[in-house]
VEXLOMI-670976 format. One record per atom (N, C-alpha, C): residue in three letters; y, z, x. Coordinates in steps of 0.1 Angstrom, whole numbers, plus 2048, in hexadecimal, padded with zeros to 3 digits. Each point is the difference from the previous one (the first is absolute). Example, Ala and Ser with C-alpha at 12.3 -4.5 7.8 and 13.67 -1.06 7.14 Angstrom:
REM residues 2
ALA7C784E884 ALA80C8007F7 ALA80C800809 SER80B7F97FC SER80B800809 SER80B8087F8 
//
This chain:
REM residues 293
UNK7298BCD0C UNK7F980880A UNK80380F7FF UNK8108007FC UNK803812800 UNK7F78067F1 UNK8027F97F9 UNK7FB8057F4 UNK7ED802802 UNK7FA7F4807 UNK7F1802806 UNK80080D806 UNK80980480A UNK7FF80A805 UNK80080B7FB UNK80A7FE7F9 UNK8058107F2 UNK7F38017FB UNK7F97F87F9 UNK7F08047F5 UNK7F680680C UNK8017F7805 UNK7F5804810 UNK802812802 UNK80A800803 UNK80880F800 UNK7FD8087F6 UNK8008027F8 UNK7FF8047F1 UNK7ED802802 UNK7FC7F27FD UNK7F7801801 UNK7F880B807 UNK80380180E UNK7FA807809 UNK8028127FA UNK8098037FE UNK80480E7FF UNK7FA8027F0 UNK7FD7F57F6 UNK7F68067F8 UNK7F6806805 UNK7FB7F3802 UNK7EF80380A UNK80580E80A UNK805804804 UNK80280C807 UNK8008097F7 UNK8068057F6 UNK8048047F2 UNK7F38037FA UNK7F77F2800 UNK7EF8047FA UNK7F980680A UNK8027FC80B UNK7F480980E UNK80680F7FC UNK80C8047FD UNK802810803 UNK7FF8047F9 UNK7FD7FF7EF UNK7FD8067F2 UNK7F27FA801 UNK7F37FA804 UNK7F4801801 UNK80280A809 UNK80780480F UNK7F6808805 UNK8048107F9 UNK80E8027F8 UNK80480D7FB UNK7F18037F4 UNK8007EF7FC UNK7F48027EF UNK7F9808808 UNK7F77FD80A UNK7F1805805 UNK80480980A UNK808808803 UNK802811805 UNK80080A7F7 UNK8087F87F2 UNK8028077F6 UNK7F18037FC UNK7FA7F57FC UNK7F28017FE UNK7FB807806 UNK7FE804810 UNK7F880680A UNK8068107FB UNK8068027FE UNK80480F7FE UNK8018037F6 UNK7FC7F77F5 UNK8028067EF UNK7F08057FE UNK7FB7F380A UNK7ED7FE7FD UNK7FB8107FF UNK80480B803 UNK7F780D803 UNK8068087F0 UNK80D7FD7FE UNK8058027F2 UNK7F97FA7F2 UNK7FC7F2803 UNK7FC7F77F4 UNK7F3806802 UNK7F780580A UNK7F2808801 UNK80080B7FA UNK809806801 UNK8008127F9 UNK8037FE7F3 UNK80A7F57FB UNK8008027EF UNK7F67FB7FB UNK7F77F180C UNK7F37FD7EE UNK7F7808807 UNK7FE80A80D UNK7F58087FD UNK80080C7F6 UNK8108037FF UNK7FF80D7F8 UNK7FA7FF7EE UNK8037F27FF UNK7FF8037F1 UNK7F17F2800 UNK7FA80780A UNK7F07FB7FE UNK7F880B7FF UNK7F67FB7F8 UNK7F380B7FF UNK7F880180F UNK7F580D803 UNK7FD7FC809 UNK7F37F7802 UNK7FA8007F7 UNK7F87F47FE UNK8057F2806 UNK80A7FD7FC UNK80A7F3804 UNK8017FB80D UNK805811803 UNK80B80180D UNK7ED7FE808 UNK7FA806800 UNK7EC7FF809 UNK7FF7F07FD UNK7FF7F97FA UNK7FA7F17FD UNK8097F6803 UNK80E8097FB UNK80A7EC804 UNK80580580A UNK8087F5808 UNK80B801807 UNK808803800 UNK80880480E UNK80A80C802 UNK80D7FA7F8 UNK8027F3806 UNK80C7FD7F9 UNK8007F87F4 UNK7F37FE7FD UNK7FD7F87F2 UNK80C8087F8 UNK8047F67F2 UNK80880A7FA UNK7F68097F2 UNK7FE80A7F5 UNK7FB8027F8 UNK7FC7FA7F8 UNK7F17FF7FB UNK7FD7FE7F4 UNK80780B7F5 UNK7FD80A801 UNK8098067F4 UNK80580A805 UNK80D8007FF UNK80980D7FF UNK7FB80F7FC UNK802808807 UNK7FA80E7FB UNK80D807807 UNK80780C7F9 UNK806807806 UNK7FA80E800 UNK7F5803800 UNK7FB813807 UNK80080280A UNK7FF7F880C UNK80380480A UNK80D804801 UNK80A7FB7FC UNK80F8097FF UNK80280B7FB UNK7F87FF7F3 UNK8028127F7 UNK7F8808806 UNK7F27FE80A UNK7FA808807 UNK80A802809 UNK8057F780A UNK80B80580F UNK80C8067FA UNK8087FE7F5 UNK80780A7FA UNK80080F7FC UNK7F17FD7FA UNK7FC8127FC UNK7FF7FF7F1 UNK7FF7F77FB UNK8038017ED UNK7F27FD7FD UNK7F57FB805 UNK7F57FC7FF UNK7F680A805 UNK7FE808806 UNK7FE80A804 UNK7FB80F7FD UNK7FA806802 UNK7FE80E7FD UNK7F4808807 UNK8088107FD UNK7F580780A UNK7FF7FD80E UNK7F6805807 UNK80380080E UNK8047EF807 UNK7FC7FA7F7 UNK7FF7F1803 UNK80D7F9801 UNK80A8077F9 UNK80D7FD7FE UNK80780080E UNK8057F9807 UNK8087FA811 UNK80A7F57FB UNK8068027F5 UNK8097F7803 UNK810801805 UNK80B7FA7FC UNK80A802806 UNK80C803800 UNK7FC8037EF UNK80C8017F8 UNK80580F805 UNK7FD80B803 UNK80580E7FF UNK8077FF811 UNK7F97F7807 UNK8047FF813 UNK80D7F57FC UNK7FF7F67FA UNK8127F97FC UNK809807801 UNK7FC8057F2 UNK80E80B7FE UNK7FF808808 UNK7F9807806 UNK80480480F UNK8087FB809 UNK7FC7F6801 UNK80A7F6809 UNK80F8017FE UNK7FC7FA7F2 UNK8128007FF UNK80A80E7FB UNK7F98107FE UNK807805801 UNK803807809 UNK7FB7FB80F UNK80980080D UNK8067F5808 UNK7FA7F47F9 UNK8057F9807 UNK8107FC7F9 UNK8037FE7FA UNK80B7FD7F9 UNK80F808801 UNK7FC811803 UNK80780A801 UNK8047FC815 UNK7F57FC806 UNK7FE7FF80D UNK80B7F4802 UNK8037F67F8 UNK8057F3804 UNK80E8077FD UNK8028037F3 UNK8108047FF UNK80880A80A UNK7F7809800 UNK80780980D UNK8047FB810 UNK7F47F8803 UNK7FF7FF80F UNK80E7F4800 UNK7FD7F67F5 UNK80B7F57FE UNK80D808800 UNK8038097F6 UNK80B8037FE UNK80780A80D UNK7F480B809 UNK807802808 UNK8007F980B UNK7F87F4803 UNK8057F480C UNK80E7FC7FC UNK8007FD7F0 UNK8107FA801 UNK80A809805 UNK7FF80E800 UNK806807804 UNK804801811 UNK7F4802805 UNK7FF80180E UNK8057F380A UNK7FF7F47F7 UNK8067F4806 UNK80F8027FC UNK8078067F4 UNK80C7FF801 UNK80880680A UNK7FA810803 UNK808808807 UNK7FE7FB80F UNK7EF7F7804 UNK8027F8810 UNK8087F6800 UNK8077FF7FA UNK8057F27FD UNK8128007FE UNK8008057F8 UNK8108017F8 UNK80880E802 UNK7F580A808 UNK80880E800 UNK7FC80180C UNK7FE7FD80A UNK7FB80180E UNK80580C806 UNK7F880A807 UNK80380A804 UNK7F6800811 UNK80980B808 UNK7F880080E UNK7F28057FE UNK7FA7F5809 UNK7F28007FE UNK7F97F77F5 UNK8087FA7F6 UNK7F57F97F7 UNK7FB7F9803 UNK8017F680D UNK7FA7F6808 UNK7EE806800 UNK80580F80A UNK7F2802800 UNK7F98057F9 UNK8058057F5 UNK7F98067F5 UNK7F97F57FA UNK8077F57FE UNK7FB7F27F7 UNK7F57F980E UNK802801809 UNK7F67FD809 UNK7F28077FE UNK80080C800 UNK7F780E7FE UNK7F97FC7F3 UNK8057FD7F7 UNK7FC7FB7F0 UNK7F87F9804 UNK8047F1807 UNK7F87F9801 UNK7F57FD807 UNK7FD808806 UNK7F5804809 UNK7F67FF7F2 UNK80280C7F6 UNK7F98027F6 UNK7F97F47FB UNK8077F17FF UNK7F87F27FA UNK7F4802809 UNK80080180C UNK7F57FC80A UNK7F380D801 UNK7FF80D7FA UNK7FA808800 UNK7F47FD7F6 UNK7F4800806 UNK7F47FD7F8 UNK7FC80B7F5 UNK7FA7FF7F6 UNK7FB80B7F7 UNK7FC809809 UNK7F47FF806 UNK7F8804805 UNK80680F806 UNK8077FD809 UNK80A806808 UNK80680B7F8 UNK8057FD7F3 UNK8088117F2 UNK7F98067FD UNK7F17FE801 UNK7F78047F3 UNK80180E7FE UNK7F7804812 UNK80180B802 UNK80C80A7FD UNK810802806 UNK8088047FF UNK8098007F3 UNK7FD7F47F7 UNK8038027F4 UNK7F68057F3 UNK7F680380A UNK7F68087F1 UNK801810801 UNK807800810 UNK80180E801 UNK8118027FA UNK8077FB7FF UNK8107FE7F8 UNK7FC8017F2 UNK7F77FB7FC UNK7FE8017F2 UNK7F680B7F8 UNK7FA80280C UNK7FC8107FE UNK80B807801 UNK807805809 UNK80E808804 UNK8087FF7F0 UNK8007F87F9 UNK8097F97F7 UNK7FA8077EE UNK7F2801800 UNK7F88037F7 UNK7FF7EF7F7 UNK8027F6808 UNK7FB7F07F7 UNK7F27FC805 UNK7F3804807 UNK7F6801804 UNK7FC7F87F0 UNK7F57F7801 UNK7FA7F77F7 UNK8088017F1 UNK80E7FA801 UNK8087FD7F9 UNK8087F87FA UNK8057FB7F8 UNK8087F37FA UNK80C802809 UNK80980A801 UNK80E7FF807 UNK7FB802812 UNK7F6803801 UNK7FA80380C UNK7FF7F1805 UNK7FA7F57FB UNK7FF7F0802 UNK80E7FB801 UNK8088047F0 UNK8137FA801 UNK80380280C UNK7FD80F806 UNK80A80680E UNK7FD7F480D UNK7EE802800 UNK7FE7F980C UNK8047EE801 UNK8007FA7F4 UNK8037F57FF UNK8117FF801 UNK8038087FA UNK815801807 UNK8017FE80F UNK7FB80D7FF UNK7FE801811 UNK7FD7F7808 UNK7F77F7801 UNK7F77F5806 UNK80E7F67FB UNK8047FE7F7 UNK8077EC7FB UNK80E806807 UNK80780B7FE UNK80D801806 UNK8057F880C UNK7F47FE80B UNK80A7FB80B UNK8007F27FA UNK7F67F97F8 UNK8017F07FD UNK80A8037F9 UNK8038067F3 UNK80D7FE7F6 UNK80C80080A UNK80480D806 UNK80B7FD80A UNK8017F6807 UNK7F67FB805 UNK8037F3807 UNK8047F57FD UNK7F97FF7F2 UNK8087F47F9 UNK80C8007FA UNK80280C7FB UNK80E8057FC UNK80A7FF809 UNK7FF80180B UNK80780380E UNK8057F0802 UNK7F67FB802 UNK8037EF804 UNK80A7FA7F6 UNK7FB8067F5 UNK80A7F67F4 UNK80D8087FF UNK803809801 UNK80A80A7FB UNK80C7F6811 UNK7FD803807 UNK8037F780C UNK8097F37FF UNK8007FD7F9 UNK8037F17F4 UNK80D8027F6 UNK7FF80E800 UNK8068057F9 UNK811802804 UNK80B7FC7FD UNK80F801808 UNK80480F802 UNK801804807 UNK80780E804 UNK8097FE7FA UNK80B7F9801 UNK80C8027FC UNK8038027ED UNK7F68017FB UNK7FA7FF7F0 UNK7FF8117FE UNK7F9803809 UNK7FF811800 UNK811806804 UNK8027FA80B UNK80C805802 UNK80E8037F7 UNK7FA7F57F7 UNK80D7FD7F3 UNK7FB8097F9 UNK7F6804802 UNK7F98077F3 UNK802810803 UNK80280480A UNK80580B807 UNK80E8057FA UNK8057F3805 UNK8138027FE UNK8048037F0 UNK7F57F97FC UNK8048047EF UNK7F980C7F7 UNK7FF80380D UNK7FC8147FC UNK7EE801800 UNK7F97F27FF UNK7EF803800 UNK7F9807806 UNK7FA80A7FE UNK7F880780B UNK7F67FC806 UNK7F7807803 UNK7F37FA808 UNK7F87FA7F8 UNK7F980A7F3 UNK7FA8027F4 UNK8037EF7F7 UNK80D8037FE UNK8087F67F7 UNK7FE7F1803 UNK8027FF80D UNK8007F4808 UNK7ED7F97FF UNK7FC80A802 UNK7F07FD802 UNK7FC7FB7EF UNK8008027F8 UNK7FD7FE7F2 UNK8087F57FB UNK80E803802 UNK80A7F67F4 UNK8007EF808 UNK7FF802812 UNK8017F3808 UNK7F77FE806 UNK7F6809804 UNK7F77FA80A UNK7F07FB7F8 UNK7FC80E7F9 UNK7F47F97F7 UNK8027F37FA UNK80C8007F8 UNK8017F07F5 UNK7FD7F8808 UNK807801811 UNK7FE7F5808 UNK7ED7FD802 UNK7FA8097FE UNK7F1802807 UNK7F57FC7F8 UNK8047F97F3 UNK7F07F87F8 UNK7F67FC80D UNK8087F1806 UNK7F47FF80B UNK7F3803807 UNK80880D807 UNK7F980780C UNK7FA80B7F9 UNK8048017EF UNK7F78097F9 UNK7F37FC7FC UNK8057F57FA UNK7F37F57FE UNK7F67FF80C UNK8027FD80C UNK7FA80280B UNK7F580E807 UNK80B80C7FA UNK7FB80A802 UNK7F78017FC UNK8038027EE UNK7F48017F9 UNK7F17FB801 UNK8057EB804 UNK7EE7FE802 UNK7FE80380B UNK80880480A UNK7F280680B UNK7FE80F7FC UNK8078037FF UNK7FB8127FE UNK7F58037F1 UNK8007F77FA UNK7F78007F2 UNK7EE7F9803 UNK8027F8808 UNK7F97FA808 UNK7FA80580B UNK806806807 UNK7FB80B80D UNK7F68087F9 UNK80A80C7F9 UNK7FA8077F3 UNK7F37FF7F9 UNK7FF7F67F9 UNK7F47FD7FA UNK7F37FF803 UNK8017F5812 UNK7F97FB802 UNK7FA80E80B UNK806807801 UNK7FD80A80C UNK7F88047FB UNK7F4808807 UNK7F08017FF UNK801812808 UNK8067FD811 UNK7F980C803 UNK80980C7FC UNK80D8037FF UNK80880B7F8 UNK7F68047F4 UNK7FE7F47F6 UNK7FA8027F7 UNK7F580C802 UNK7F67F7808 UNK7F3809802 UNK80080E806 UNK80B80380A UNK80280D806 UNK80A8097F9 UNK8077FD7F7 UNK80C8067F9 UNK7FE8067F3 UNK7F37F67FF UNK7FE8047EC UNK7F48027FF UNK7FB8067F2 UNK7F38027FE UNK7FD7FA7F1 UNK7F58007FA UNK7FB8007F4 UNK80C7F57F7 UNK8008057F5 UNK80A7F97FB UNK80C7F9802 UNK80480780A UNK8117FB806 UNK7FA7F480D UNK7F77FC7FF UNK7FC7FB808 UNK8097F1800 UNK8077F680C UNK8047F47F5 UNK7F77F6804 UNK7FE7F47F7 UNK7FF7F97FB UNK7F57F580D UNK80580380A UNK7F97F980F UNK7F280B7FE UNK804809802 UNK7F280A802 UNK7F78007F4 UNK8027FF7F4 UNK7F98027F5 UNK7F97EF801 UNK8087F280A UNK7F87F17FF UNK7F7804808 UNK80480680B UNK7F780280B UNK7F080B7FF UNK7FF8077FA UNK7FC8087FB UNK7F57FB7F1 UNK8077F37F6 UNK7F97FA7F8 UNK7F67F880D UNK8017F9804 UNK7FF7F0807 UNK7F5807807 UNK80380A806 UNK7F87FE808 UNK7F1812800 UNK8018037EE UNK7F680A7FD UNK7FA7FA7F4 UNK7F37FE801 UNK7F77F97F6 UNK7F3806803 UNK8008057F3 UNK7EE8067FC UNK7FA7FA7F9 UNK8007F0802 UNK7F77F57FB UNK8027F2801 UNK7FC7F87FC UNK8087F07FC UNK80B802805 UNK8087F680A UNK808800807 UNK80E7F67F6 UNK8078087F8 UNK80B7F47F9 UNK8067F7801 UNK8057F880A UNK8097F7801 UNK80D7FE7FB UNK7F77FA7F7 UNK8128007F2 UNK80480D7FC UNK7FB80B800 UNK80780F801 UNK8097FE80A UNK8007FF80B UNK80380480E UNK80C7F3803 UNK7FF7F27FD UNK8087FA800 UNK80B8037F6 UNK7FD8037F3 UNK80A8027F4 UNK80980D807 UNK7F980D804 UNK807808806 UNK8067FF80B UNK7FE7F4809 UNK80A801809 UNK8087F77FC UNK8027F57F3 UNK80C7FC7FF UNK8078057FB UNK80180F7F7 UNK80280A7FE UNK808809803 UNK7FA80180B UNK80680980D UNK80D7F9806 UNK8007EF804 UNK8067F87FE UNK80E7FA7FD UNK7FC8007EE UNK80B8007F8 UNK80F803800 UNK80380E808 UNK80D8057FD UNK8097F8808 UNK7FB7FF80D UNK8097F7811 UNK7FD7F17F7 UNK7FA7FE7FD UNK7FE7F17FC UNK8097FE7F7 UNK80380A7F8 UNK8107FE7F3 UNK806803805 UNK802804809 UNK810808806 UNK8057F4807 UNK7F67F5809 UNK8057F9807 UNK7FF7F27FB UNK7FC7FA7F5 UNK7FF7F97F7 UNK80F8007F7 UNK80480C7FA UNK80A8057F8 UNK8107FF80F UNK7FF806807 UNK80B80380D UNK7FD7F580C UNK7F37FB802 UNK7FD7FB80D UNK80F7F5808 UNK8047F97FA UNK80B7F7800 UNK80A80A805 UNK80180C7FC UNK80E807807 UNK800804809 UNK7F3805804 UNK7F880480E UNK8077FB80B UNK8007F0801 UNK7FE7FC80F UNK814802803 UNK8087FA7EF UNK80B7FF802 UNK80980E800 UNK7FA80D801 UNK80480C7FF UNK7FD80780E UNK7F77F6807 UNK7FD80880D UNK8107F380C UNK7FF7F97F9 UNK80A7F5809 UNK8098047FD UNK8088067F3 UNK80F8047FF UNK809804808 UNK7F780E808 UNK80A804808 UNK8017F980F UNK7F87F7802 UNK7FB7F780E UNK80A7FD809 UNK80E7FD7F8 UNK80F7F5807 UNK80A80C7FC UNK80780780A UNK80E8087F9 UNK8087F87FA UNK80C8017FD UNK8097FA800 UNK7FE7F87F2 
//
């Protein structure tokens, strides 16, 4: 009878086991479906893409719609692709992630491990900064960046994007540093460390995690942001959001599809490696500093 019972048992918590991986298969499905749409429309003709179905998969493979959304296929005024707005992207965004990262780590060590009167509300005051809409800088920081001479510029974009991720980097840095033993600094004091010393040789090594963390949201924020973009920069420095937005939606004929799908997976691409390559460290880099002790 015990042993009837044991299989019965078993039994049951498979079947439970298959109900929860059918319903993970088909969410997975439900949210990949718009992904598996944009790769077989991109590399259809538009003939194809007019006569078959959305989700049919290709009769034949064509990739020009990517070397058109790239820019290598191209020329003359007709030329909108995306290759010269990328590397725009990334040579602010990438300068934008190490700084703001590297001085959050900063800012979390000294609210944290060097506490001085007032840092409560100074680190309070920061944080206000998560909750502040774009909307709300634009003005005041276009007139800072005039004052500044970065007015439609590459370090003009690094500044404002510093500026904007700082109160998120500190915060995360703050939380995890928190986790962190005082009494580790304090040894580290006694044995002649300074402030400088202490921060580099003990506290960074300690901080892969919450760096990992940093990075994909601030690389991610970064990228995907649209209106900085459009008010900050002009013509070439333009990044990478404003040159999709700007393909997708200016057409002086035949409407592309697979242009437009290929360039926005494109556009895409970079957050999708970053968190593909790092995503796994993400959730366990934001939990690290969660429990003292």
């Amino acid at each position: 009878m015990a042993e009837f019972a044991r299989a019965e048992s078993a039994g049951g918590r498979a079947f439970g086991r298959l109900i929860v991986y059918g319903l993970l298969v088909l969410v997975a499905i439900y949210y990949l479906m718009p992904l598996f749409v944009m790769l077989t429309t991109s590399v259809k003709s538009l003939e194809e893409i007019r006569a078959g179905n959305l989700v049919a998969l290709p009769t034949s493979i064509t990739f020009d719609a990517w070397s058109k959304a790239w820019g290598t296929a191209c020329t003359g005024a007709d030329c909108s692709g995306l290759k010269g707005n990328f590397w725009a992207s990334m040579s602010f965004v990438l300068p934008a992630v190490v700084i703001s990262t590297l001085i959050g780590a900063f800012n979390g060590y000294v609210l944290t491990l060097w506490r001085f009167k007032g840092s409560d509300i100074l680190f309070t005051t920061m944080l206000v900064g998560c909750f502040i809409p774009f909307q709300v800088v634009l003005l005041p920081m276009a007139q800072t960046l005039g004052w500044l001479g970065l007015a439609n510029t590459t370090p003009g974009l690094v500044f404002v994007h510093v500026v904007y991720g700082l109160a998120f980097t500190t915060l995360f840095f703050r939380n995890f540093y928190v986790s962190v033993p005082e009494e580790m600094v304090k040894a580290a004091r006694i044995d002649g460390a300074g402030f400088f010393t202490i921060f580099w040789r003990i506290i960074l090594p300690l901080s892969p995690p919450i760096i990992v963390v940093c990075v994909i949201w601030q690389f991610t924020q970064i990228w995907n942001d649209f209106l900085f973009g459009v008010v900050f920069s002009g013509g070439e420095r333009q990044p990478i959001t404003v040159a999709l937005n700007n393909l997708v939606n200016t057409s002086t004929g035949v409407k592309e599809y697979n242009v437009d799908m290929a360039a926005a997976i494109i556009a895409a691409l970079p957050t999708l490696f970053v968190y593909v390559v790092a995503g796994k460290y993400f959730v366990r880099g934001l939990t690290a500093g969660s429990v003292k002790g």
